[in-house]
N, C-alpha and C positions, 0 to 999 in steps of 0.2 A: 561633435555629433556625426555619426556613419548615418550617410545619405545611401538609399539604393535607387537613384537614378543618376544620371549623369546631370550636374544641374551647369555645368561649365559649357557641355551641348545644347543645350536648351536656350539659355543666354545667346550664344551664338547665333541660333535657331532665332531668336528674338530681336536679337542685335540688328539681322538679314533683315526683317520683317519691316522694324522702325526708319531704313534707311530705303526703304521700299514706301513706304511713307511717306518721307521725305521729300523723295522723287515725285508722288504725286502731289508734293503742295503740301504736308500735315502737317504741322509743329507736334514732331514726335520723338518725346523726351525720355530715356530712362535714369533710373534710381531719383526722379526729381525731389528734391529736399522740401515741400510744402503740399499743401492740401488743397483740395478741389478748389476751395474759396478763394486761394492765393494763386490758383495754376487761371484761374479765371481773370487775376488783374494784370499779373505776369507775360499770359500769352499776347500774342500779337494781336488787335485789333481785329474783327472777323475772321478769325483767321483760324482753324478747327484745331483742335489738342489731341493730342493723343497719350499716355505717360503712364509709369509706374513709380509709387515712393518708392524711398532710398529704405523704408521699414519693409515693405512687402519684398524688394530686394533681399534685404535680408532673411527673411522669415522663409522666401521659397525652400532653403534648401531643406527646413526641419519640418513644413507644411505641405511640400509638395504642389502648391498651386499659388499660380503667382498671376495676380489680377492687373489686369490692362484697363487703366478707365479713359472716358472718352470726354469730349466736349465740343459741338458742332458751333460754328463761327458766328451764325446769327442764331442760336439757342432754342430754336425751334424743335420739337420733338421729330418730326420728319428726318429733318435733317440729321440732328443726334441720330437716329435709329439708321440712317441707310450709312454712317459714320460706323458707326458699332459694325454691322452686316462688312465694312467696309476692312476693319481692322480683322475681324473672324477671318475671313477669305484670305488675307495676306499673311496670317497666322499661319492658317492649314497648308497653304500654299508651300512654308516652307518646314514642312510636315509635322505642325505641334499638333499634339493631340487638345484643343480646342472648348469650352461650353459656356453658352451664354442664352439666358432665357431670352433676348431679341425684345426685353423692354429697354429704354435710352437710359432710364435710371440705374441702371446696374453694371457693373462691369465688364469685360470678356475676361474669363477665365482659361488662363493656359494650367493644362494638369503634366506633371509629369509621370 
């Protein structure tokens, strides 16, 4: 399938972001192989999540948008939401074009 955006810069773009993450402390995973349920016994111990499946990996390049989901340490919606705001800003930061309605329950969506 003929993609019309570059999704190899994007990744890249994304790559930056997650190890920018990192550096603050996130446990921030890509193409991870399991689901929220599982990213939840998986991660570390209070410790905030950050991650994309290895499906939405694939899926970006024929969908165009590939979703970043979140999970704050002590699971508190507060926390989650200034997490999400958290991950949005280091997104745009390394110029993805970015949307997230700013509830804890939903993803951050990078659009290419």
């Amino acid at each position: 399938m003929k993609t019309l955006f570059d999704t190899a810069t994007t990744f890249k773009k994304v790559r930056s972001a997650f190890q920018a993450l990192r550096r603050e402390g996130v446990n921030a995973r890509m193409n991870f192989g399991c689901c929220q349920e599982c990213a939840l016994t998986l991660a570390p111990f209070f410790t905030s999540t950050v991650y994309f499946h290895q499906e939405d990996g694939r899926n970006f390049p024929g969908s165009g948008v590939l979703f970043i989901r979140f999970l704050s340490g002590d699971g508190d919606r507060n926390s989650t939401r200034a997490l999400g705001d958290q991950v949005r800003i280091i997104l745009k930061l390394q110029g993805l074009e970015v949307e997230w309605s700013g509830r804890p329950d939903q993803p951050v969506m990078v659009m290419a």
